[in-house]
C-alpha positions in Angstrom: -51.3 -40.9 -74.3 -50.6 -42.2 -70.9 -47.2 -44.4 -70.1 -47.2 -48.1 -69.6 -46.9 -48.2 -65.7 -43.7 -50.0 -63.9 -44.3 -51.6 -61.3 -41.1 -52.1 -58.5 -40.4 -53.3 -55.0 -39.1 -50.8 -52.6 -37.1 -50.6 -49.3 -36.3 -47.6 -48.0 -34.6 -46.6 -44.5 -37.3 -44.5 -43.0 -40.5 -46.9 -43.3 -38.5 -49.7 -41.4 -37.3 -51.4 -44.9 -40.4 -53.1 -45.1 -40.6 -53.9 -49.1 -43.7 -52.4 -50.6 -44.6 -52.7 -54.5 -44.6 -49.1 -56.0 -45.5 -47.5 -59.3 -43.5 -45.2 -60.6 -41.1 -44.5 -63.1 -38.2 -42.7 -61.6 -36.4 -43.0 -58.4 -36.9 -39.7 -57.7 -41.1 -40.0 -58.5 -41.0 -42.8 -55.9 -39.3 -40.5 -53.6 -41.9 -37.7 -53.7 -44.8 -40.6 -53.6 -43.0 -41.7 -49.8 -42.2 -37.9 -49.1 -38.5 -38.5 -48.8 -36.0 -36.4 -49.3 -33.1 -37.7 -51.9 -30.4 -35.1 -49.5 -28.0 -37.8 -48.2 -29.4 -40.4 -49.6 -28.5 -43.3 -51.8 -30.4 -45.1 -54.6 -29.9 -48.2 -55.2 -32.0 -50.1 -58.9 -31.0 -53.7 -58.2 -27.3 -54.1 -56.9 -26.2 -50.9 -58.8 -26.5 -47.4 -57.2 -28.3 -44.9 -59.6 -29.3 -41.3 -59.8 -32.7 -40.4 -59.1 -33.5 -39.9 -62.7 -32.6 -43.3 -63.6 -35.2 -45.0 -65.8 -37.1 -47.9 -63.5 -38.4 -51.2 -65.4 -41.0 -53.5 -64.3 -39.7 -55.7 -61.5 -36.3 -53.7 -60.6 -35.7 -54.1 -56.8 -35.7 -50.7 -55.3 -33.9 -49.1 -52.2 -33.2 -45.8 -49.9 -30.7 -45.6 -47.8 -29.2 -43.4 -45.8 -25.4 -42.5 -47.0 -22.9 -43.0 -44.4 -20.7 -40.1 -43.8 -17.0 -40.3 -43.0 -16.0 -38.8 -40.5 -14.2 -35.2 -40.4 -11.3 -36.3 -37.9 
């Protein structure tokens, strides 16, 4: 039996952050749709960051970003 589909906006670092409507049902199953790595990267559902594995519902605001690194000094 096939899932109910979930349909979210996403912004992610390396298309520009031009929002685009996705379907997908993880974080981590948008990222392989966009061919992004998660490695240094942050996921934010929302205004809360996630894992990748988080469970996405229809209409959740979706974003990729870079995670800033401190530096070693």
């Amino acid at each position: 039996m096939a899932e109910p589909t979930t349909t979210v906006t996403v912004i992610s670092y390396h298309n520009g952050g031009m929002p685009r409507e996705m379907q997908g049902s993880t974080p981590a199953e948008l990222a392989t749709q966009l061919d992004l790595s998660l490695n240094g990267v942050q996921i934010h559902v929302d205004s809360s960051e996630v894992p990748a594995s988080h469970t996405l519902a229809n209409g959740n605001f979706v974003s990729f970003q870079k995670s800033k690194v401190a530096s070693g000094k």
